[in-house]
PyMOL commands that place a pseudoatom at each C-alpha (Angstrom):
pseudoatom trace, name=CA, resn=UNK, resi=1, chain=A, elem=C, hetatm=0, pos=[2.008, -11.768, 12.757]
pseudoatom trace, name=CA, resn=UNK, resi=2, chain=A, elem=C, hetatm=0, pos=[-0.017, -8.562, 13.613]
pseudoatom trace, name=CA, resn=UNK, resi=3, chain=A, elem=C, hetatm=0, pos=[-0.657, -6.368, 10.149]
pseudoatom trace, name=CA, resn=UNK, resi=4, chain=A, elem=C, hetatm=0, pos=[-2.176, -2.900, 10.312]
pseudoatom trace, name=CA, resn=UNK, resi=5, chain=A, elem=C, hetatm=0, pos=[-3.816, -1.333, 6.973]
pseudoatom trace, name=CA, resn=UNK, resi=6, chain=A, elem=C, hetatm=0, pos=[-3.944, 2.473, 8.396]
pseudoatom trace, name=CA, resn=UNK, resi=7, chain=A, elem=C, hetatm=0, pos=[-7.280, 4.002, 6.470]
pseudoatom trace, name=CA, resn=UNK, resi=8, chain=A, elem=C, hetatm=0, pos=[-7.757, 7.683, 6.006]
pseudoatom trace, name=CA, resn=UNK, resi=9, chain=A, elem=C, hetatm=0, pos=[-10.501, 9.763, 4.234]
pseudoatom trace, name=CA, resn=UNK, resi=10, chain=A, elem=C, hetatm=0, pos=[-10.380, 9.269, 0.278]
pseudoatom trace, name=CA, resn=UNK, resi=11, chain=A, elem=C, hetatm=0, pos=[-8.021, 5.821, 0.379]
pseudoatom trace, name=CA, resn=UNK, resi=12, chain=A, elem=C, hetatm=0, pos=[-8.274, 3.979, -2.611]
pseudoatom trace, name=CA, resn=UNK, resi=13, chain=A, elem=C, hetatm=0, pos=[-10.149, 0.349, -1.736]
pseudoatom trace, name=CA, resn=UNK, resi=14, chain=A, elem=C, hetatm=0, pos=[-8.083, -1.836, -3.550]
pseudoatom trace, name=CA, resn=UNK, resi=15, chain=A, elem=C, hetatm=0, pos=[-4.565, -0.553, -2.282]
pseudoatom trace, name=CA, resn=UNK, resi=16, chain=A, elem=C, hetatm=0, pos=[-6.527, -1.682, 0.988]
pseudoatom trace, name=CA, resn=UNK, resi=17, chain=A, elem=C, hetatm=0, pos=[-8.099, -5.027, 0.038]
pseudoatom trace, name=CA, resn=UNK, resi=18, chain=A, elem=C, hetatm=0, pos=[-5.939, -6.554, -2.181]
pseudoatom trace, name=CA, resn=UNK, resi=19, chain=A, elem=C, hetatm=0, pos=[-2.944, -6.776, 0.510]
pseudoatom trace, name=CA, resn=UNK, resi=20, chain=A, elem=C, hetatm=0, pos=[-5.709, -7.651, 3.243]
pseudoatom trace, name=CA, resn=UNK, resi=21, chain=A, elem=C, hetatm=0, pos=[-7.491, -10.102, 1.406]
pseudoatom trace, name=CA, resn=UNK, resi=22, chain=A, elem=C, hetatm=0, pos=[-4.051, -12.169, 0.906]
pseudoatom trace, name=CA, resn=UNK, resi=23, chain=A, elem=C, hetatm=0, pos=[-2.842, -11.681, 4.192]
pseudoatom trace, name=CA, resn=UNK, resi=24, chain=A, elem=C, hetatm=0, pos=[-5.586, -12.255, 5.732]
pseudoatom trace, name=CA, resn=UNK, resi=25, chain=A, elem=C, hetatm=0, pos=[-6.112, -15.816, 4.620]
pseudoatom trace, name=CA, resn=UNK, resi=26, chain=A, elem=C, hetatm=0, pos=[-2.228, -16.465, 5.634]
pseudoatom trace, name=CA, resn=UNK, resi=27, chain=A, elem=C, hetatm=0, pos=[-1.855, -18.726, 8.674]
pseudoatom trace, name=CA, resn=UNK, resi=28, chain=A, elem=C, hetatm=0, pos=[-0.775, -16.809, 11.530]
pseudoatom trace, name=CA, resn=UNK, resi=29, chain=A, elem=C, hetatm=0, pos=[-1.523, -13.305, 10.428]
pseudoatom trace, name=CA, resn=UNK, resi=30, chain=A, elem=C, hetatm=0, pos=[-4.169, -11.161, 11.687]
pseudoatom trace, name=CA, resn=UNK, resi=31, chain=A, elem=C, hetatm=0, pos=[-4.883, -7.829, 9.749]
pseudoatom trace, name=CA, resn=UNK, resi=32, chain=A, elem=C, hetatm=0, pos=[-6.782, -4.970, 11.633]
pseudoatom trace, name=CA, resn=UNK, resi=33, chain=A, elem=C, hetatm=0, pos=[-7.862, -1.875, 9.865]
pseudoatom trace, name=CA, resn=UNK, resi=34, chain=A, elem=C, hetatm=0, pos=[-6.777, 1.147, 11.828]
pseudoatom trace, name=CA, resn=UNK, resi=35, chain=A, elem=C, hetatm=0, pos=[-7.421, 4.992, 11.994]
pseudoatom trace, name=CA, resn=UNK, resi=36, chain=A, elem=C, hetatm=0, pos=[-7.571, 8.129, 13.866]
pseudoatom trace, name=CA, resn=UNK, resi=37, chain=A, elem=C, hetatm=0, pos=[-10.809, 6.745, 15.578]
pseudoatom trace, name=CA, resn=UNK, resi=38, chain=A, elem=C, hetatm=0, pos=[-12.360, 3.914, 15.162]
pseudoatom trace, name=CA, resn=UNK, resi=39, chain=A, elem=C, hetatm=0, pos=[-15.828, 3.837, 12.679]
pseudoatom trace, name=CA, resn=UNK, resi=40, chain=A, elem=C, hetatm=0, pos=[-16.226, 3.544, 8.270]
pseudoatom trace, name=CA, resn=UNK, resi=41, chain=A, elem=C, hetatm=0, pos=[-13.783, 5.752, 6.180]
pseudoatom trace, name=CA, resn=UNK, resi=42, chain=A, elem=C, hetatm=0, pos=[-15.174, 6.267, 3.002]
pseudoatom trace, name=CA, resn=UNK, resi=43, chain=A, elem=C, hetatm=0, pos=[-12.478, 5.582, -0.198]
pseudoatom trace, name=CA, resn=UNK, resi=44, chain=A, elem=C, hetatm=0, pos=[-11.730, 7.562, -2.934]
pseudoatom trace, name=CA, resn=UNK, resi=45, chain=A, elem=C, hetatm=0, pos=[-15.154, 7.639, -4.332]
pseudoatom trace, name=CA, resn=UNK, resi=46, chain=A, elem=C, hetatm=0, pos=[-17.276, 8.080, -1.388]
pseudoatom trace, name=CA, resn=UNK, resi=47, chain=A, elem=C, hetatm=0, pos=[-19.403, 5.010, -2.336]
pseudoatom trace, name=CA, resn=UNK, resi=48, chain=A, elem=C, hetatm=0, pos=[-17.570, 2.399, -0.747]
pseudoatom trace, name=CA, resn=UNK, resi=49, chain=A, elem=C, hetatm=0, pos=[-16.504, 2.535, 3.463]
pseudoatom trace, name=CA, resn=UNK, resi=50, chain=A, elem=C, hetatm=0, pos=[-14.451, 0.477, 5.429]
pseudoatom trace, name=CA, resn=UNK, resi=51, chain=A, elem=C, hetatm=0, pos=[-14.682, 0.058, 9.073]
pseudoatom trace, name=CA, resn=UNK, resi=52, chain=A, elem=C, hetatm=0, pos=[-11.330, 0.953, 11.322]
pseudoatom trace, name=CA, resn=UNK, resi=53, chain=A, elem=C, hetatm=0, pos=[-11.726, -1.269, 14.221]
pseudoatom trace, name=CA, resn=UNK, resi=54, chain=A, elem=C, hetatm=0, pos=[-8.975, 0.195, 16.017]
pseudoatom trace, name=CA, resn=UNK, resi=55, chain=A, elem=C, hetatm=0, pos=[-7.325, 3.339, 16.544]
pseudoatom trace, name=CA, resn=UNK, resi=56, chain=A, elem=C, hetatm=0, pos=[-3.483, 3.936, 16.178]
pseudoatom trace, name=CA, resn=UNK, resi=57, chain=A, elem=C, hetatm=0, pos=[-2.953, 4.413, 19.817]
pseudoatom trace, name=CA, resn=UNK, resi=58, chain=A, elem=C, hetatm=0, pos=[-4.535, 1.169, 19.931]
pseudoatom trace, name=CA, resn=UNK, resi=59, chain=A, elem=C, hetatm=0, pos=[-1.644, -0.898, 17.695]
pseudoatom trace, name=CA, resn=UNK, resi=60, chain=A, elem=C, hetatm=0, pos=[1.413, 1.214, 18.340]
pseudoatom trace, name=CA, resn=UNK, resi=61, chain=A, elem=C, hetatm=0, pos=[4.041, -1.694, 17.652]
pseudoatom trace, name=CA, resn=UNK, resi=62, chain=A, elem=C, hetatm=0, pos=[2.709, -3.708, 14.643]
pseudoatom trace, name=CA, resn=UNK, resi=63, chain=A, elem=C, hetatm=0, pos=[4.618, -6.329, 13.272]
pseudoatom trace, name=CA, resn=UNK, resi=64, chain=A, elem=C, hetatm=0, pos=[3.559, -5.148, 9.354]
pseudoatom trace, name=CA, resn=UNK, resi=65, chain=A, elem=C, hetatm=0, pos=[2.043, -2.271, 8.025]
pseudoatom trace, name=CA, resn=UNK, resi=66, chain=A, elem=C, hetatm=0, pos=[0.427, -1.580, 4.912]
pseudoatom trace, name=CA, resn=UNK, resi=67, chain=A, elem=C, hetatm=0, pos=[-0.126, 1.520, 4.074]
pseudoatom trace, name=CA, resn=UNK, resi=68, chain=A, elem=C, hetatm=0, pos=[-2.725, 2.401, 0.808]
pseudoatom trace, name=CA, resn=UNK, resi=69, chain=A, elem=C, hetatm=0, pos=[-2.703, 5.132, -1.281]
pseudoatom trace, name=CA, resn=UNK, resi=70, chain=A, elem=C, hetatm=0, pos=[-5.332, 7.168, -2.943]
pseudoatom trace, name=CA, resn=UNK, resi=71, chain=A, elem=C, hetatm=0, pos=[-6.990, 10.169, -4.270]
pseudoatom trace, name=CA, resn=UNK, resi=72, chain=A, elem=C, hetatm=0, pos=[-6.444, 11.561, -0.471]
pseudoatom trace, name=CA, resn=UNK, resi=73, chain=A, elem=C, hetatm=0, pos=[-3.053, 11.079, -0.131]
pseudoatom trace, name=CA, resn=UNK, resi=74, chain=A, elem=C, hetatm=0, pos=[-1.678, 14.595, -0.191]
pseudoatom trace, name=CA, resn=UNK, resi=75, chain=A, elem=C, hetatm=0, pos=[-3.982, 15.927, 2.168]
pseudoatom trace, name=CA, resn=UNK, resi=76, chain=A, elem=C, hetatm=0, pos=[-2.902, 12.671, 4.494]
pseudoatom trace, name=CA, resn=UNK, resi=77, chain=A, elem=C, hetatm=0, pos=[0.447, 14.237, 4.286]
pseudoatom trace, name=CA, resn=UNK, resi=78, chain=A, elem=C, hetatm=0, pos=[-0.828, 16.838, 6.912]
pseudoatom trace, name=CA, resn=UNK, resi=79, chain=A, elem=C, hetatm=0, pos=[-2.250, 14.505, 9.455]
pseudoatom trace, name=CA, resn=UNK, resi=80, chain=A, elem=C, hetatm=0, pos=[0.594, 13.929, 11.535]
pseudoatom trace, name=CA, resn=UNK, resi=81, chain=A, elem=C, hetatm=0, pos=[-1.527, 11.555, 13.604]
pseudoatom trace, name=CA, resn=UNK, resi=82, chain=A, elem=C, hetatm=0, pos=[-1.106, 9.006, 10.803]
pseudoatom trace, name=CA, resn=UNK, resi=83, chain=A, elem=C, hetatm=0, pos=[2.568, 10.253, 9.593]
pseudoatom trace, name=CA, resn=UNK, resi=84, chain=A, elem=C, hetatm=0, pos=[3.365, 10.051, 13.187]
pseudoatom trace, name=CA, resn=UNK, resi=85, chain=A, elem=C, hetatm=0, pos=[2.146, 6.728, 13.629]
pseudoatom trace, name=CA, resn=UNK, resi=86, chain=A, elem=C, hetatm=0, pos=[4.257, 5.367, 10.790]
pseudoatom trace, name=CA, resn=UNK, resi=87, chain=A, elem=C, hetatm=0, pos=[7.161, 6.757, 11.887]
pseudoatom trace, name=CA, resn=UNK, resi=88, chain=A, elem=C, hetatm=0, pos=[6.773, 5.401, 15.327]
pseudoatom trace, name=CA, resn=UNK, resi=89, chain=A, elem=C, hetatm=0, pos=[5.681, 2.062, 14.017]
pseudoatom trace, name=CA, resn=UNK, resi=90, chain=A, elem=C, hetatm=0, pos=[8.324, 1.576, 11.590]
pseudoatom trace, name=CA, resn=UNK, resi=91, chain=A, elem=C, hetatm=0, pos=[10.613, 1.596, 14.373]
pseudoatom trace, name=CA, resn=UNK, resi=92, chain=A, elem=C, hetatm=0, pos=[8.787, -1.966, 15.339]
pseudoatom trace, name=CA, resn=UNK, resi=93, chain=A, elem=C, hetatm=0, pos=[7.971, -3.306, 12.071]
pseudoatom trace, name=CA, resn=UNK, resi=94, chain=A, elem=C, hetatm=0, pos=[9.219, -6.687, 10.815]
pseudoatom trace, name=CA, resn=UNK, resi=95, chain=A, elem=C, hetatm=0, pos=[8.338, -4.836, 7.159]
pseudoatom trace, name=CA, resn=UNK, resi=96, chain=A, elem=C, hetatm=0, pos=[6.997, -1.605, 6.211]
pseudoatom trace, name=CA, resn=UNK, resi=97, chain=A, elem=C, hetatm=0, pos=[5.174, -1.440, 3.504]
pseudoatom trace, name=CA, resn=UNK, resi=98, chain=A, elem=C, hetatm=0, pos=[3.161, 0.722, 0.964]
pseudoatom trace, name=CA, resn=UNK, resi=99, chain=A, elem=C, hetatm=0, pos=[0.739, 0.565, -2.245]
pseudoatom trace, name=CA, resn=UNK, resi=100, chain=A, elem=C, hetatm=0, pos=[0.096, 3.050, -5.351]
pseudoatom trace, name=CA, resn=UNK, resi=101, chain=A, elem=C, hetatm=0, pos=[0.680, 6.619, -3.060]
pseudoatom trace, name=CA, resn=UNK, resi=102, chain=A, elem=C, hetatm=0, pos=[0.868, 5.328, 0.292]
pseudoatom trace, name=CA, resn=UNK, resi=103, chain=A, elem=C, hetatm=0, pos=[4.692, 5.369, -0.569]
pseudoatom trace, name=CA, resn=UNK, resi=104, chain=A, elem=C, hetatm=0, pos=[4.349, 9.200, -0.488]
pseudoatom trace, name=CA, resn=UNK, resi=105, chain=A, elem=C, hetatm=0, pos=[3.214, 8.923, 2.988]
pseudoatom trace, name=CA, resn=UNK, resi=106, chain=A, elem=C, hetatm=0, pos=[6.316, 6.456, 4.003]
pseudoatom trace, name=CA, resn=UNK, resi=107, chain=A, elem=C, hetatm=0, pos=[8.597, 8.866, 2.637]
pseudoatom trace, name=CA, resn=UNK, resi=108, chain=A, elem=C, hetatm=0, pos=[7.061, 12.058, 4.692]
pseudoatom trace, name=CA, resn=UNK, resi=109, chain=A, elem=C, hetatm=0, pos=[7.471, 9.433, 7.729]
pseudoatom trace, name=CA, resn=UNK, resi=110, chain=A, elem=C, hetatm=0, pos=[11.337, 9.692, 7.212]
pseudoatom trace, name=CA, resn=UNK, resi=111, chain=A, elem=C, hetatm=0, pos=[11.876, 6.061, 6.425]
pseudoatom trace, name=CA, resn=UNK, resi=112, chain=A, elem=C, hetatm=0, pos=[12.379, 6.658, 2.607]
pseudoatom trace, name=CA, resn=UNK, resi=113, chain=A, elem=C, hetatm=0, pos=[15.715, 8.326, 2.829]
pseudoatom trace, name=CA, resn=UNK, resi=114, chain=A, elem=C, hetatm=0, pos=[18.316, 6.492, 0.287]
pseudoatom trace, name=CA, resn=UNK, resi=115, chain=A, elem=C, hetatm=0, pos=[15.714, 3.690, -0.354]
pseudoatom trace, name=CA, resn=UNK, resi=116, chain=A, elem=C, hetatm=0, pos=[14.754, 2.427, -3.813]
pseudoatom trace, name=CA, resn=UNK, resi=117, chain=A, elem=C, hetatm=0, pos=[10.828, 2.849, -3.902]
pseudoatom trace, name=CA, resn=UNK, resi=118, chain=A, elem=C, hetatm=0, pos=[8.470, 2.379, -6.257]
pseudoatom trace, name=CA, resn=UNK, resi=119, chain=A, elem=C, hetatm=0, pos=[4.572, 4.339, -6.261]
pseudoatom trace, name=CA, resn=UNK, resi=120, chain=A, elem=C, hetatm=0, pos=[1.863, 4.835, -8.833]
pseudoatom trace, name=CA, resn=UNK, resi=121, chain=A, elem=C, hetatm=0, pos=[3.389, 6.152, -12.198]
pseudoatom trace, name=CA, resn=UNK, resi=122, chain=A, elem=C, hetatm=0, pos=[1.725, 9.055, -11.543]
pseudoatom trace, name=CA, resn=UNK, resi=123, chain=A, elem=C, hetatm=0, pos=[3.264, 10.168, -8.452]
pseudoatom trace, name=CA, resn=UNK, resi=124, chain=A, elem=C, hetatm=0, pos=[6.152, 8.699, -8.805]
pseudoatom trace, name=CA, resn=UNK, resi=125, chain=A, elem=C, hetatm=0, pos=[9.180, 11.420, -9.276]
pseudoatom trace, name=CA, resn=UNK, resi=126, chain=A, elem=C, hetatm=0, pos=[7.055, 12.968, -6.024]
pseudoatom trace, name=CA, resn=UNK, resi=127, chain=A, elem=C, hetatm=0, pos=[9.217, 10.129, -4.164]
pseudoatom trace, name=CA, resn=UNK, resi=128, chain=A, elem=C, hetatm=0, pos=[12.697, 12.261, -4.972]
pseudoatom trace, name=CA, resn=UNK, resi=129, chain=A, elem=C, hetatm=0, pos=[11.140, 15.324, -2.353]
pseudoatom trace, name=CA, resn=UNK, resi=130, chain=A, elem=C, hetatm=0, pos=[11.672, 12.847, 0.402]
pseudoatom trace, name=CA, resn=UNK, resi=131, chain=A, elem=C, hetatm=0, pos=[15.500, 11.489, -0.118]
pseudoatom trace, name=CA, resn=UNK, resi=132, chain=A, elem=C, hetatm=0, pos=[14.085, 8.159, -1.912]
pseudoatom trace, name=CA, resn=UNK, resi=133, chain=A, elem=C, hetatm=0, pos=[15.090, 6.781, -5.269]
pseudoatom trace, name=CA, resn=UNK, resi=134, chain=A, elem=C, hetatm=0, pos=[12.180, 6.109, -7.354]
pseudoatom trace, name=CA, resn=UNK, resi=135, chain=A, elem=C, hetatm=0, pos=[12.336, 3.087, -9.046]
pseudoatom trace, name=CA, resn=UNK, resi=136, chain=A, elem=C, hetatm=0, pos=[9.956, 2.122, -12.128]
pseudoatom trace, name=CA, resn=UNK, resi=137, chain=A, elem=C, hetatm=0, pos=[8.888, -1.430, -10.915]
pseudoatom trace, name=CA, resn=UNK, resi=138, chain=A, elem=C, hetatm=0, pos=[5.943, -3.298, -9.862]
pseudoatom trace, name=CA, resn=UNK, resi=139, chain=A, elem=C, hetatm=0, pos=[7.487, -4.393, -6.342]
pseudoatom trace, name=CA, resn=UNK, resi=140, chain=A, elem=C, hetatm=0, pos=[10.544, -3.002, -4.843]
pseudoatom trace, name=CA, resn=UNK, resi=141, chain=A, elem=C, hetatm=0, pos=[12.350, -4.312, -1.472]
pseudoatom trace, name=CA, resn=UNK, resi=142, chain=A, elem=C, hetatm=0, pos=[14.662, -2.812, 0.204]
pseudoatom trace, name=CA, resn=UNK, resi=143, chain=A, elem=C, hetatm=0, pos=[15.433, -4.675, 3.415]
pseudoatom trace, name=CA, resn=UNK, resi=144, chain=A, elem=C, hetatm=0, pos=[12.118, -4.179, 5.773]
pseudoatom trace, name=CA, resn=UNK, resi=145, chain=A, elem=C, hetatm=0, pos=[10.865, -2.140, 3.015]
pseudoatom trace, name=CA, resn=UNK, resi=146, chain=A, elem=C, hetatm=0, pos=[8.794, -3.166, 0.501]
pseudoatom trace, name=CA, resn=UNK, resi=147, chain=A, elem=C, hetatm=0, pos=[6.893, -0.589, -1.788]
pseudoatom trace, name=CA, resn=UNK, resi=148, chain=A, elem=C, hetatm=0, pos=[3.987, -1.558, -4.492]
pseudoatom trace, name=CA, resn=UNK, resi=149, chain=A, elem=C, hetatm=0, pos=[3.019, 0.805, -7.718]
pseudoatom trace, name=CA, resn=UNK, resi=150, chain=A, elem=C, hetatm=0, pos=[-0.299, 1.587, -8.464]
pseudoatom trace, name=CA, resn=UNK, resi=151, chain=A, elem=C, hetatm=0, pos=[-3.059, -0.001, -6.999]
pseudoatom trace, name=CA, resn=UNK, resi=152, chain=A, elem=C, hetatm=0, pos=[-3.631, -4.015, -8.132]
pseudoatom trace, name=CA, resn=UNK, resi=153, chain=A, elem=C, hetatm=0, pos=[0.029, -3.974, -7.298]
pseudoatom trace, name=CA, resn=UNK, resi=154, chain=A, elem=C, hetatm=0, pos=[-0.648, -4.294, -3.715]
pseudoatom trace, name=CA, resn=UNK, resi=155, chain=A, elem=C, hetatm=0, pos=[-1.399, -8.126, -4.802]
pseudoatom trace, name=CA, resn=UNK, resi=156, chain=A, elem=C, hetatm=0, pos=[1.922, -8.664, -6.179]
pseudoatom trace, name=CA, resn=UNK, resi=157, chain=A, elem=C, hetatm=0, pos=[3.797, -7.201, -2.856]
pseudoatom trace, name=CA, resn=UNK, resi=158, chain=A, elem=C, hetatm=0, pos=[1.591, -8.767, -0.572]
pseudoatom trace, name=CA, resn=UNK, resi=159, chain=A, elem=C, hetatm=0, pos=[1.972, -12.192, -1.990]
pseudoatom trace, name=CA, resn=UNK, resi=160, chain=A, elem=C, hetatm=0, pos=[6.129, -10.970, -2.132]
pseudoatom trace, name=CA, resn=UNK, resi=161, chain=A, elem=C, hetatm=0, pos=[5.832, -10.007, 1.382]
pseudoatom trace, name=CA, resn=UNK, resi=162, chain=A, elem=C, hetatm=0, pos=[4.055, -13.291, 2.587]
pseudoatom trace, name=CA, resn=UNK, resi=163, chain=A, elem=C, hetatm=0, pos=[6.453, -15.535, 0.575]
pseudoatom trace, name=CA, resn=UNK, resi=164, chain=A, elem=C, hetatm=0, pos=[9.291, -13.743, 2.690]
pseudoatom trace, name=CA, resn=UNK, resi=165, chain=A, elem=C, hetatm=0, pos=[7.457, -13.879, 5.958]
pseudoatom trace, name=CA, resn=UNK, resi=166, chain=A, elem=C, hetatm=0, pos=[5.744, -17.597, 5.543]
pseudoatom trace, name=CA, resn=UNK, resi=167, chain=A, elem=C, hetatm=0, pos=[7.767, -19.324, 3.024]
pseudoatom trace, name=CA, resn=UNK, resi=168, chain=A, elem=C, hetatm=0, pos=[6.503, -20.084, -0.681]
pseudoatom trace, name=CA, resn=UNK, resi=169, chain=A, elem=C, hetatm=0, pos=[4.713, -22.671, -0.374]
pseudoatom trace, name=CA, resn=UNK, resi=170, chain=A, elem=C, hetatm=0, pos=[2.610, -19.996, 1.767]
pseudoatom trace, name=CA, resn=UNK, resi=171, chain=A, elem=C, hetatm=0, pos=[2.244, -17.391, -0.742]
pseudoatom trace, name=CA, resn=UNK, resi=172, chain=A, elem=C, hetatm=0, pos=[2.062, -20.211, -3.824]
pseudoatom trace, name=CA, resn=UNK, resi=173, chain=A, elem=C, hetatm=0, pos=[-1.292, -21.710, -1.825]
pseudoatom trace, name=CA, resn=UNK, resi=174, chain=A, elem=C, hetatm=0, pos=[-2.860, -17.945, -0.931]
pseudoatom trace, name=CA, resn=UNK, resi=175, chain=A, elem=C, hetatm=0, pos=[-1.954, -17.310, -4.503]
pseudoatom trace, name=CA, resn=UNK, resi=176, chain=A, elem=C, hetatm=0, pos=[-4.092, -20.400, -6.110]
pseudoatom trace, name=CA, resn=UNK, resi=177, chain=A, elem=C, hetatm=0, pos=[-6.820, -19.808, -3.268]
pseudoatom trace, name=CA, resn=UNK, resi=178, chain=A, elem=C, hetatm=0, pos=[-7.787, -16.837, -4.826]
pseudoatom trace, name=CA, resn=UNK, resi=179, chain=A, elem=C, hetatm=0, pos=[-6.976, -17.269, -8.205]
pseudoatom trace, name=CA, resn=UNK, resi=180, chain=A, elem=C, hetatm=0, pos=[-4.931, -15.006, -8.840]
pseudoatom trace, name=CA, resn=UNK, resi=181, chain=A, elem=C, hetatm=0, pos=[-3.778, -15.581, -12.051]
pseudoatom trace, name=CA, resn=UNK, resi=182, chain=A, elem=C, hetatm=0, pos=[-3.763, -12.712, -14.107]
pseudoatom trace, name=CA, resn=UNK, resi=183, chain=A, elem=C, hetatm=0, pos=[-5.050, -12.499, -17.890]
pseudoatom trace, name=CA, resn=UNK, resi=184, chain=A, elem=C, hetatm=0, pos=[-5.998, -8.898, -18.616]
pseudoatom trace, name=CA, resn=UNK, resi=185, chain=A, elem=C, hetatm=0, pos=[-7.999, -8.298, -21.665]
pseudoatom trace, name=CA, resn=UNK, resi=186, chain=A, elem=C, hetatm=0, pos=[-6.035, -5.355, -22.724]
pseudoatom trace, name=CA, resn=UNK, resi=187, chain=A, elem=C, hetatm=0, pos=[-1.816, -4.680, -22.945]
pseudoatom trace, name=CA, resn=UNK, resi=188, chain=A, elem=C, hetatm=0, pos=[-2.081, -1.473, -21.358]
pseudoatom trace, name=CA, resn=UNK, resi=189, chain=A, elem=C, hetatm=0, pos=[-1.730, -1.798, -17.693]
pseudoatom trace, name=CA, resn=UNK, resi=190, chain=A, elem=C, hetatm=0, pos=[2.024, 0.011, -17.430]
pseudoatom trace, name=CA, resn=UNK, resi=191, chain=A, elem=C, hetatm=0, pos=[2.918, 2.977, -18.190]
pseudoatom trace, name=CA, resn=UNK, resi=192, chain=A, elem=C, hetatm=0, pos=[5.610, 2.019, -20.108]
pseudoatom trace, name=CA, resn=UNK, resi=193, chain=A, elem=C, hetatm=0, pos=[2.921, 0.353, -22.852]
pseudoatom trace, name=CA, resn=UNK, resi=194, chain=A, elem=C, hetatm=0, pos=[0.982, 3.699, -23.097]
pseudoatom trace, name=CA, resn=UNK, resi=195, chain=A, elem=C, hetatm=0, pos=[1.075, 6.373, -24.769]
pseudoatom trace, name=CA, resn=UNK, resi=196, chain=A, elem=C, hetatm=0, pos=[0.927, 10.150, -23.450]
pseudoatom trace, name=CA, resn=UNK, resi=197, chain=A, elem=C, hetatm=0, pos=[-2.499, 10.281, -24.596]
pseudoatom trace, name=CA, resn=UNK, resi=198, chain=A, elem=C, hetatm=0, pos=[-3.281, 7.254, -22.729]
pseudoatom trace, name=CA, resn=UNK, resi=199, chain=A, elem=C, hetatm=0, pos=[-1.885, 8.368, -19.967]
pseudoatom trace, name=CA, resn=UNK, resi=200, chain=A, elem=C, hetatm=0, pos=[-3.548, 11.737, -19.652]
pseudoatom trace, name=CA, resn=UNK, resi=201, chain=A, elem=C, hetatm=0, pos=[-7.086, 10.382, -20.304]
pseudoatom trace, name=CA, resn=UNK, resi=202, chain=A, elem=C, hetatm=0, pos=[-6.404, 7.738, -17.598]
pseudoatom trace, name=CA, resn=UNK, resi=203, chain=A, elem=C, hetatm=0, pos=[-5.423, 10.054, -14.815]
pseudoatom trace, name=CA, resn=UNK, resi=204, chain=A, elem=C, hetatm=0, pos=[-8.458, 12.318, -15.993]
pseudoatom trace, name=CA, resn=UNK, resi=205, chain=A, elem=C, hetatm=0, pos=[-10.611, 8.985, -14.732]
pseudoatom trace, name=CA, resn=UNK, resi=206, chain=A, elem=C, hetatm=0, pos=[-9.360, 10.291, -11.222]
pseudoatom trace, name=CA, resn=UNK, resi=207, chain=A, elem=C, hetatm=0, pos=[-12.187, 11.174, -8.403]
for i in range(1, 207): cmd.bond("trace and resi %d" % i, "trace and resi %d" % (i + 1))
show_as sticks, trace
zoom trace
């Protein structure tokens, strides 16, 4: 199974690595990092690069993608090179998928229309502009689609999306392989524990 994680300037690394780092370790899947050219894109905080390998002319018809959001999402709205490419590649896709924003950038591809959706909680009433019906969950599927909310959500879908593709037993083993057994220190990871004050200091922690 051939999985392309499109990368574009100011992407947010996790929405990235999370999905790639469990579907990477899958049998049978290879995950390439693609772009407008090939060469490190820098994420949301400039410190941190990744390196596209291939272009999207180069992996027109992938059977996945995975598409990360970030900081530079709404300027990524504009680059029709990538919109384009998701559109076009949806076409092909076993499953389309998104993390956090990328959702945003699904539903300017035209593939959102009458589809429950979920994005970060910050963005995610953005989803009505483009026909879809946003939906306050951590992983939403609907059919090919499968959206994540915000950021370390793009965990949960990926393991979702490889217990779908490989089985359980798949996703149970990538699962324990990397430990992923979550135990956060603090009850405030949802917007639905947190308070308005909470909420406004957290999205002031945005680069």
């Amino acid at each position: 199974m051939n999985i392309a994680i499109p990368l574009y300037p100011r992407f947010t690394a996790l929405d990235a690595v999370g999905p790639y780092t469990v579907l990477a370790f899958a049998p049978g899947c290879t995950v390439t990092f693609v772009a407008g050219e090939r060469g490190p894109v820098a994420d949301d905080h400039g410190t941190l690069s990744i390196t596209a390998t291939a272009t999207y002319a180069d992996l027109p018809a992938p059977d996945v993608i995975v598409v990360p959001g970030g900081s530079g999402t709404f300027d990524a709205l504009a680059d029709e090179a990538l919109v384009g490419w998701i559109r076009q590649a949806h076409e092909h896709t076993r499953w389309t998928t998104s993390v956090c924003s990328g959702s945003l950038l699904l539903g300017k591809a035209g593939v959102l229309e009458g589809v429950r959706a979920t994005s970060h909680w910050g963005v995610l009433d953005e989803l009505k502009r483009y026909g879809a019906e946003p939906v306050s969950e951590r992983v939403v599927t609907a059919g090919k689609i499968v959206t994540g909310a915000g950021v370390s959500a793009g965990i949960d879908m990926a393991l979702t999306l490889l217990g779908e593709a490989g089985g359980v037993e798949v996703a149970e083993s990538v699962q324990l392989l990397i430990e992923y057994d979550p135990e956060p220190p603090f009850d405030c990871g949802s917007a639905k524990k947190a308070t308005q004050e909470m909420m406004g200091r957290a999205l002031s922690l945005l680069p």
